[in-house]
N, C-alpha and C positions, 0 to 999 in steps of 0.2 A: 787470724781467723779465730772467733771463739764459738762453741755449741753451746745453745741457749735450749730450754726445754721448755715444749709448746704443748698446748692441750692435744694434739693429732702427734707428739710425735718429737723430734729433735728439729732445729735449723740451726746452718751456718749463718754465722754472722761474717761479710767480707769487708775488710777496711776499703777506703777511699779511693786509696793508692789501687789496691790489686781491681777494684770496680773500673779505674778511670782507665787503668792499663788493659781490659779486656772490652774496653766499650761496653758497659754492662748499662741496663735501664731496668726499673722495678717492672718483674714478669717473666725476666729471661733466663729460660731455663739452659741450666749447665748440667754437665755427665760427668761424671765424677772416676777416676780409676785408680785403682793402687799399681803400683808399677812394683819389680820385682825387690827393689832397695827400699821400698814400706813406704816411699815418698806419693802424695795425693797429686796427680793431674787433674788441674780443670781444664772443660775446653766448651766452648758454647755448643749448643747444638746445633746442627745448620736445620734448618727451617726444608721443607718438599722441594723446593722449588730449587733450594740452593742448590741442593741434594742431586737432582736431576741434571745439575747445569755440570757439576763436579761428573757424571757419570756420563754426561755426550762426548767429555772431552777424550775419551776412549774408542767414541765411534771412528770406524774405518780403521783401525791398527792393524786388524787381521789380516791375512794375506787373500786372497778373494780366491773361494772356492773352499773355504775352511768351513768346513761341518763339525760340530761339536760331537764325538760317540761317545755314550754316555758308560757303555761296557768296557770300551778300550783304555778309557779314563780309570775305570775303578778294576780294572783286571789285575791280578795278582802275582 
């Protein structure tokens, strides 16, 4: 990767390799994180849709009858 300076600001530049290894296309936005050893995670962003699809897969795990309290949760 190298940082190039643009009129708005820095960009990464990604080789070929780490593009074709993430399915990357010109526009797609990635998030970027440092992790606690200083090393940079990419990872693409999921899009609404995907987003929602990752969070049904949780529907129904609960036990039925499970009420969230929101005091009991945060009591001390």
């Amino acid at each position: 990767m190298q940082i190039r300076k643009q009129p708005d600001g820095l960009a990464v530049t990604l080789s070929d390799d780490v593009v074709a290894q993430l399915g990357l296309k010109e526009g797609d936005t990635l998030e970027a994180r440092v992790t606690a050893s200083g090393a940079v995670e990419l990872t693409r962003r999921a899009n609404r849709e995907k987003a929602i699809e990752r969070l049904r897969a949780f529907r129904g795990l609960l036990p039925d009858g499970f009420v969230f309290d929101r005091e009991e949760a945060n009591a001390r």
